[in-house]
DOFIMAR-954476 format. One line per field, with one value per residue (C-alpha): chain; x, z, y. Coordinates in nm, 4 decimals. Layout:
cadena <- [A	...]
px <- [X	...]
pz <- [Z	...]
py <- [Y	...]
This chain:
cadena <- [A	A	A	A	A	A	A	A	A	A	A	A	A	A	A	A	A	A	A	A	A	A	A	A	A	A	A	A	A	A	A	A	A	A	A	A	A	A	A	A	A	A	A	A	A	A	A	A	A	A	A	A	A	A	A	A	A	A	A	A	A	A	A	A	A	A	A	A	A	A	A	A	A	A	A	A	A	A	A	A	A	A	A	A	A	A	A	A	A	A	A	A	A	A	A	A	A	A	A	A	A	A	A	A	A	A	A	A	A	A	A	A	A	A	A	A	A	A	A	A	A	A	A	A	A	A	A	A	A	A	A	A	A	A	A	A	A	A	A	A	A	A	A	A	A	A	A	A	A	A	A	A	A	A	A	A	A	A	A	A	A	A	A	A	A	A	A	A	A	A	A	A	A	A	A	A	A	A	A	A	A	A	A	A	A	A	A	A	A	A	A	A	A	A	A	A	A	A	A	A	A	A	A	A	A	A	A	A	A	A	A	A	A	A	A	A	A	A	A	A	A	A	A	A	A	A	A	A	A	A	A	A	A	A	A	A	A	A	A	A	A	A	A	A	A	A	A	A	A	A	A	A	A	A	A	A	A	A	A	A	A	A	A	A	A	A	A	A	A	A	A	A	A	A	A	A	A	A	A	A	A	A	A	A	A	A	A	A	A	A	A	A	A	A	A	A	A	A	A	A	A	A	A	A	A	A	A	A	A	A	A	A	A	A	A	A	A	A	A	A	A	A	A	A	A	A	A	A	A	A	A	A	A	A	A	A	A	A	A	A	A	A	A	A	A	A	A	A	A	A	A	A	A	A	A	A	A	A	A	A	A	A	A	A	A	A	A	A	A	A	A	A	A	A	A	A	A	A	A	A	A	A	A	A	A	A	A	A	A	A]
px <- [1.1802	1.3945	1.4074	1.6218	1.8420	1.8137	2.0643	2.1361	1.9092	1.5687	1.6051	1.6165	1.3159	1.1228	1.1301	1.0708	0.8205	0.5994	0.5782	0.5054	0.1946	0.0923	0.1480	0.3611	0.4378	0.5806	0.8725	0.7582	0.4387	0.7066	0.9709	0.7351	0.5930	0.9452	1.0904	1.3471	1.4685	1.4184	1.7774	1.8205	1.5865	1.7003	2.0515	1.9062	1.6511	1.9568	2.1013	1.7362	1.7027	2.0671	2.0058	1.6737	1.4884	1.2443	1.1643	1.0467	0.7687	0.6246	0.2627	0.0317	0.1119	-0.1257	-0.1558	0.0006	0.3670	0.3636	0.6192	0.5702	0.8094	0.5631	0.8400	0.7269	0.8944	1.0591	0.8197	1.1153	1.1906	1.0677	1.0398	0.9157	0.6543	0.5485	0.2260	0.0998	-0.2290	-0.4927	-0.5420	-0.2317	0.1140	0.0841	0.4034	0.4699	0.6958	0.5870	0.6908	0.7027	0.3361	0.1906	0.1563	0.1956	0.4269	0.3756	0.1998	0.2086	-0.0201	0.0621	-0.2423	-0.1301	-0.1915	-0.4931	-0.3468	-0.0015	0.3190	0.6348	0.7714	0.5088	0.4967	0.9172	0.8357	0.5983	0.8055	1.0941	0.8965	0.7646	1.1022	1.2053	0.9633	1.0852	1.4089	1.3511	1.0958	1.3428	1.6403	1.4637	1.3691	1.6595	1.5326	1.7207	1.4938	1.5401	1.3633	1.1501	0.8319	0.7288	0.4621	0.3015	0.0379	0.1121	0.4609	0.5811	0.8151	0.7014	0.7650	1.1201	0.8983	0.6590	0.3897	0.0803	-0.1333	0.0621	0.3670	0.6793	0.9951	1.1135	1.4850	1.5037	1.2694	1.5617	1.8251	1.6418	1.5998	2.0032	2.0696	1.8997	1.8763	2.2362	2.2311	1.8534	1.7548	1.4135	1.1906	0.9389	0.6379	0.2941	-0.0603	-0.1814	0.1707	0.1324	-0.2593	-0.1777	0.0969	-0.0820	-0.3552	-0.1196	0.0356	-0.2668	-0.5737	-0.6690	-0.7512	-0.6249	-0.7623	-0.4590	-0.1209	0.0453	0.0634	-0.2434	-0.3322	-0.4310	-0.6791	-0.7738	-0.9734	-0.9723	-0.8592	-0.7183	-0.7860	-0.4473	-0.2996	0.0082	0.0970	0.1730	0.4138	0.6518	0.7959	1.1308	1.1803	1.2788	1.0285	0.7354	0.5531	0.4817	0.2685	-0.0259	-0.1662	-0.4916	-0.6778	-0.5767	-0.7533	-0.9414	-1.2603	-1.3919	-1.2516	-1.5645	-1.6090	-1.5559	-1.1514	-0.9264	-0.6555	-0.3663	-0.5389	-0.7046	-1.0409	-1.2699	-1.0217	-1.1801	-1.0395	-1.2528	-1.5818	-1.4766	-1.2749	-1.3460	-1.4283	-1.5960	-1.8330	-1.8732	-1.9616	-2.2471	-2.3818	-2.3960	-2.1951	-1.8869	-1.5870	-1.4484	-1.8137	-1.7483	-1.4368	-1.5634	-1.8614	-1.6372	-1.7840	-2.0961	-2.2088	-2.3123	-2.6154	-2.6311	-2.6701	-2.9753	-2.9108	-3.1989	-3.2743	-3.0967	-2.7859	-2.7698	-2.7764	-2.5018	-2.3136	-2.3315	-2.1906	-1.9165	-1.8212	-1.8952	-1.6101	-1.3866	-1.4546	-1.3499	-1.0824	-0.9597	-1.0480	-0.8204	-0.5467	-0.5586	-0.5652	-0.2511	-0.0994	-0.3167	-0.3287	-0.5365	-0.6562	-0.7982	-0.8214	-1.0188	-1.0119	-1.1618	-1.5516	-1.6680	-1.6271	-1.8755	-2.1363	-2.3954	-2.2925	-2.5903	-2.3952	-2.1049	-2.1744	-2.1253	-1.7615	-1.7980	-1.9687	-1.7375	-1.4569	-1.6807	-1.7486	-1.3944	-1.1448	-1.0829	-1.2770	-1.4447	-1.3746	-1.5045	-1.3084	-0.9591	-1.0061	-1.0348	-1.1244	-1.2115	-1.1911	-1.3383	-1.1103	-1.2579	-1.0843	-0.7645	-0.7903	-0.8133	-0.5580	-0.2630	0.0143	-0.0591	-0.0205	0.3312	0.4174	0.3279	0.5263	0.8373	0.8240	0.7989	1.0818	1.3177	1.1423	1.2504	1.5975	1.5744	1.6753	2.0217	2.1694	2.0269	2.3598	2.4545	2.5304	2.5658	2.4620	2.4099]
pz <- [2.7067	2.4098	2.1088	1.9922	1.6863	1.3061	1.0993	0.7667	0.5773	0.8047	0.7884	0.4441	0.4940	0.6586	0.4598	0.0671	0.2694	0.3580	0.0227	-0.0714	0.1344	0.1210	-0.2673	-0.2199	0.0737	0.1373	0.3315	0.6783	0.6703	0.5774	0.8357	1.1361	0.9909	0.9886	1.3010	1.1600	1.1205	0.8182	0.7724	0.8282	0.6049	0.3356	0.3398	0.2652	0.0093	-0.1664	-0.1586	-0.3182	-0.5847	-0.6907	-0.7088	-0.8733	-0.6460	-0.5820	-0.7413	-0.6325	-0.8386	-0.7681	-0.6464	-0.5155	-0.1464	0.0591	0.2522	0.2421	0.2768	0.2638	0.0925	-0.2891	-0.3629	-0.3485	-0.2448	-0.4521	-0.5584	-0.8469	-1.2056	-1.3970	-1.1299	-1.2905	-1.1084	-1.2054	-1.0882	-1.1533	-0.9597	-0.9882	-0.8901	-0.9409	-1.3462	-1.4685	-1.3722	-1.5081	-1.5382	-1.5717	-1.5589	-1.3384	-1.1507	-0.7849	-0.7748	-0.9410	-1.3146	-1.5402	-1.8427	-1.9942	-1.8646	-2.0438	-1.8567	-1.9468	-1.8959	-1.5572	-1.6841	-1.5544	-1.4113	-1.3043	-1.1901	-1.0287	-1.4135	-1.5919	-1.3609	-1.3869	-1.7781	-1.7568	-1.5146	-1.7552	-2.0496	-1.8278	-1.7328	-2.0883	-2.2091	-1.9283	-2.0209	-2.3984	-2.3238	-2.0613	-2.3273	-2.6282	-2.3997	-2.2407	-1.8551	-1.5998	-1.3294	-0.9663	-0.8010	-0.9209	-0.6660	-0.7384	-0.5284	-0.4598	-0.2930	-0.0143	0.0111	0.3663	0.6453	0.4923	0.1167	0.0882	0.1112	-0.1587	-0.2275	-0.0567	-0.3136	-0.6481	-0.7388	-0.7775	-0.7051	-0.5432	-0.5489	-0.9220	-1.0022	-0.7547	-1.0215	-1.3220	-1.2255	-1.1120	-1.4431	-1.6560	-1.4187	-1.2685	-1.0670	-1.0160	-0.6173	-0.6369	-0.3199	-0.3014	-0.1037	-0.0448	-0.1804	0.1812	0.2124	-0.1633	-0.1004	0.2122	0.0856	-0.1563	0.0051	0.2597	-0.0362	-0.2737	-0.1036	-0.0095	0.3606	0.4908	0.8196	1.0055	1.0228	1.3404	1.3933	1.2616	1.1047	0.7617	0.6501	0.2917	0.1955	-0.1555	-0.2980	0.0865	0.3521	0.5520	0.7735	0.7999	1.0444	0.9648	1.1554	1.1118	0.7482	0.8310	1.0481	0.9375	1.0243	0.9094	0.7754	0.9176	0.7639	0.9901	0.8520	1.0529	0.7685	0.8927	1.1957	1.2606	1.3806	1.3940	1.2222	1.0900	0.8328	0.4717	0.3887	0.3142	0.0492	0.3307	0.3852	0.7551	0.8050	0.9228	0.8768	0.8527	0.5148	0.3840	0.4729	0.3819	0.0885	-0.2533	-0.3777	-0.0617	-0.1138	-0.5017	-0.3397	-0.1096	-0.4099	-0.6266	-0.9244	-1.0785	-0.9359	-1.2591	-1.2873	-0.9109	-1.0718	-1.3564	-1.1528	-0.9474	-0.6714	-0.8914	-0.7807	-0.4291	-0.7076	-0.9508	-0.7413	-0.5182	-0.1625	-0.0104	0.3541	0.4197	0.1858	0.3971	0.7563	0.6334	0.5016	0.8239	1.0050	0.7927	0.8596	1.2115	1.2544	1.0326	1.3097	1.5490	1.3708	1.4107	1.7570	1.8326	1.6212	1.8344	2.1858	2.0520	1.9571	2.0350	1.8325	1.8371	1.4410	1.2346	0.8365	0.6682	0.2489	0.0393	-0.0739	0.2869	0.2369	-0.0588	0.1942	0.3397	0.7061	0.8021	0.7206	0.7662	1.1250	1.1844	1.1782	1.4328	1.6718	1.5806	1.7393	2.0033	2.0917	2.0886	2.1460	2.5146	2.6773	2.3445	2.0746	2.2966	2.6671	2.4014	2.2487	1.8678	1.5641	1.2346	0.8947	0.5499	0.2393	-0.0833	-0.2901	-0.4593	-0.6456	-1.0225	-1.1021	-1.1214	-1.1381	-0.9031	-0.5489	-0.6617	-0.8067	-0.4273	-0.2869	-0.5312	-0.4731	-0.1019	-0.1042	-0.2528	-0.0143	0.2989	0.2676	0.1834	-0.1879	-0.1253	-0.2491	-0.0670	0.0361	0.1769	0.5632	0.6384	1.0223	1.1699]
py <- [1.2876	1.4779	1.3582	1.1483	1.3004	1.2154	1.1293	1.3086	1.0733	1.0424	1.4220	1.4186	1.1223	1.3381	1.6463	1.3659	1.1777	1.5163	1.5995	1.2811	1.2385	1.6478	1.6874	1.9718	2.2572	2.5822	2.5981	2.7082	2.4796	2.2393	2.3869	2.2838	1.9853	1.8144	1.9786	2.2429	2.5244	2.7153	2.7767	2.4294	2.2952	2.5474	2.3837	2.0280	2.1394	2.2741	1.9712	1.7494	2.0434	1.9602	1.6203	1.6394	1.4703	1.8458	2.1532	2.4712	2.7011	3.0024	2.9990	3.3075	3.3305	3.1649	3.5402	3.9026	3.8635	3.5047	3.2853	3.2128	2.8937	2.5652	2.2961	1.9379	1.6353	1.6887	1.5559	1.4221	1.1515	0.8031	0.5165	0.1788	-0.0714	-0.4444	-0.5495	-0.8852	-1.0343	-1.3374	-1.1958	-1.0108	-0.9069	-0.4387	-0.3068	0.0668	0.3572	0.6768	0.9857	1.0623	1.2008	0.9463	0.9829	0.7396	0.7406	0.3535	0.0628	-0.2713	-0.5448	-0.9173	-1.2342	-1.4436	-1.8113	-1.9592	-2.2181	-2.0512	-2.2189	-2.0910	-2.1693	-1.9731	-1.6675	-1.6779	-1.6530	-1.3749	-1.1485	-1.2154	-1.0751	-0.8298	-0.7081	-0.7122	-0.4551	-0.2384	-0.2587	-0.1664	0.0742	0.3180	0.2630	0.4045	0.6834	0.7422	0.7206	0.6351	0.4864	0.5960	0.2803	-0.0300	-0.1460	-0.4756	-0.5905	-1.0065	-1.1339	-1.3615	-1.2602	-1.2269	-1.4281	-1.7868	-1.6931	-1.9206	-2.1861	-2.0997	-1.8555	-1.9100	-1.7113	-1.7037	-1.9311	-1.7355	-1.7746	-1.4067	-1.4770	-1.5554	-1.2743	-1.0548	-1.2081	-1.1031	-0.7461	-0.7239	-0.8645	-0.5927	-0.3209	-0.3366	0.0304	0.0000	0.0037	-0.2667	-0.3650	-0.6194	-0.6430	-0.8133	-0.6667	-0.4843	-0.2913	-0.1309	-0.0680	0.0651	0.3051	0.3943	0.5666	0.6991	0.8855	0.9474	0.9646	1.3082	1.3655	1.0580	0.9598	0.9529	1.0867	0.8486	0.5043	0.3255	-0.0547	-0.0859	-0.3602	-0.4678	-0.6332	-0.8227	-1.1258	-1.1639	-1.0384	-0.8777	-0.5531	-0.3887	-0.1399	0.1876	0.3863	0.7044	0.6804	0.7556	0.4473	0.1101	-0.1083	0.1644	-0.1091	-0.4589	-0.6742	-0.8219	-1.1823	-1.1362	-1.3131	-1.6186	-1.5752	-1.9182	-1.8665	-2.2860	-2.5596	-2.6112	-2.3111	-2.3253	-2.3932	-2.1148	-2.1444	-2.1671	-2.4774	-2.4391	-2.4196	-2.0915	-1.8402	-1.4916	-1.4610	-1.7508	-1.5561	-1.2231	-1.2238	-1.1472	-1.5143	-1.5826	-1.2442	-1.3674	-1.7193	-1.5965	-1.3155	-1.6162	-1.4672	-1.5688	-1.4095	-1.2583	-1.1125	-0.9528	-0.8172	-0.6857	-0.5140	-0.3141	-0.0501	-0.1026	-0.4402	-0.2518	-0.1728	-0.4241	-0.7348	-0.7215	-0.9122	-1.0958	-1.0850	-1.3593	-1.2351	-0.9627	-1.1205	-1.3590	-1.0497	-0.8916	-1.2176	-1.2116	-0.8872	-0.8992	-1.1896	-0.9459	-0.6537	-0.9474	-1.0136	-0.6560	-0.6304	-0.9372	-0.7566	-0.4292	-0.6401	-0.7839	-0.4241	-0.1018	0.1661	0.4860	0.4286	0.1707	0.2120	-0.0474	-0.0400	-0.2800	-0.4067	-0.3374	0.0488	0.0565	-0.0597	0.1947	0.2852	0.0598	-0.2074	-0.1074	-0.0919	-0.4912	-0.4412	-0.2141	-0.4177	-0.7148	-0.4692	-0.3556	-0.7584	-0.8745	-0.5316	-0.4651	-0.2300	-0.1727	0.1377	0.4124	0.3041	0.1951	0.5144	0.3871	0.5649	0.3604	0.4843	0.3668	0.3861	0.3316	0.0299	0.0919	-0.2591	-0.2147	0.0701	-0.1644	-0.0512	0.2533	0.0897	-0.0474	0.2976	0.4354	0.1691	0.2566	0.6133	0.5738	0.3718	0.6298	0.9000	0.6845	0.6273	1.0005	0.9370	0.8382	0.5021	0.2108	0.0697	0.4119	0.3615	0.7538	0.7974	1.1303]
């Protein structure tokens, strides 16, 4: 079947999103990777290095004769980023690749309301605000990214109180020609190491599952299409009324035994001491026998949980970040048969390869910076209200 043709901005998509995920390219690498020719693709690059969305430097060729100009998103690109979760709402300002110019983070109350968390985004905001003015930057996109936040948010967070709309109106009102996109948690995690983890598992259509303070998917498809991303709430996944309540309210959800306060629950420590741990509690905190066959229950109904995902939707790939990849492979392995139990025709006959990611939690703002810069990279840098077809 041919393909179908691109319009001017998934061509230019293609080419911003490449570079966003490889770190940089050299033109015919990048020629073939985005299906053109090099004549063609020199015409548009002429157009991103006049707009100042790449730049081109001269590196040794990667063989005799070979071409010398490294293609990369342009470094003086800054985009900002406001990422709240269950502590503190970290704002910052960054470029395309990652780097961060200014991050401010701001104490979530402990008891939060959708009043106190419209406070703290207003301050938050604020200090944005001053901090590009002194400077003189011009922000290209803002990423803001909320837990819980999907199809059922206009009836109130599920995770954090906040009231999107009014947070919408506060960014129009001090960031008037400012493109901003909001999102949940899993979709800026799972950009994120899309666009900064090196080697990435997969390059097609794949699910993405974190695991943290919730437990969620999103799907991950071609960057240059609209609906790239979809969020997936398998957390919610009710496996017997009769298991300990989750915070949507059910009972037995796979979230409740596999999320971070559930995992701080069964290790007997205080969450906040989980949190502070980090990757290190694999070490500090020594599991009993019987720890450790509850640990692997609970991840065996997450590999369920998965597996029930995938019958829904197949998919070749399966990427799973969070606390679970900081587990020895030994353990790691009851997810895998939890996929195996419930997934039709198991891994092997469904043709399934799973991944471990390590966690991205902790380096707020970076998975909202991801988010931000893929947004710009996907409409292909042009104004979002641009309509341009082919």
């Amino acid at each position: 079947m041919p393909e179908q043709p691109r319009s001017r901005r998934q061509t230019r998509a293609a080419i911003l999103t490449h570079l966003l995920q490889s770190g940089g390219s050299f033109r015919p690498p990048l020629a073939k990777a985005v299906r053109l020719s090099e004549a063609s693709l020199s015409r548009i690059l002429f157009d991103l290095k006049a707009e100042g969305l790449i730049e081109e430097v001269r590196r040794p060729a990667p063989y005799v004769g070979g071409p010398t100009g490294l293609v990369s998103l342009d470094g003086s690109v800054a985009l900002a980023a406001l990422e709240l979760n269950s502590q503190w709402l970290t704002l910052g300002v960054g470029s395309l690749s990652g780097e961060m110019h200014y991050t401010e983070r701001l104490p979530l109350p402990k008891k939060p309301a959708m009043e106190t968390v419209g406070r703290l985004f207003h301050e938050a905001l604020g200090l944005l605000r001053d901090w590009t003015r002194r400077r003189r930057i011009t922000l290209a996109q803002i990423g803001i990214t909320i837990p819980g936040l999907g199809r059922l948010s206009e009836f109130g967070n599920p995770i954090i109180p906040c009231d999107v709309e009014q947070i919408g109106d506060m960014v129009a009102e001090l960031f008037a020609d400012v493109p901003v996109a909001f999102t949940n948690s899993v979709v800026a995690h799972a950009t994120f190491h899309r666009c900064r983890t090196e080697d990435y598992p997969f390059s097609d259509a794949h699910l993405f599952v974190f695991v943290g303070q919730g437990v969620a998917g999103t799907w991950m498809g071609d960057p240059i299409e609209e609906d790239a991303l979809q969020p997936v709430e398998l957390g919610h996944m009710v496996f017997g009324t009769g298991g300990p309540r989750c915070r949507c309210g059910h009972h037995g959800c796979v979230e409740a035994y596999t999320s971070l306060p559930a995992l701080a629950e069964l290790l007997r420590v205080g969450e906040a001491e989980l949190l502070q741990l980090g990757s290190e509690w694999v070490t500090t905190i020594p599991l009993t026998s019987r720890m450790r066959q509850e640990l692997h229950q609970r991840l065996f109904r997450l590999g369920l949980a998965i597996g029930n995902t995938l019958n829904v939707k197949p998919c070749r790939g399966v990427v799973v970040s969070g606390w679970p990849s900081l587990l020895s492979e030994a353990d790691r392995k009851a997810v895998i048969d939890g996929i195996d139990a419930c997934l039709l025709g198991g891994r092997t006959l469904a043709q399934v390869s799973l991944a471990f990611v390590p966690p991205s939690t902790g380096n707020d703002p970076q998975a909202a910076l991801a988010f931000a810069a893929f947004c710009l990279a996907s409409r292909g840098g042009m104004p979002a209200a641009s309509t341009e077809a082919a």
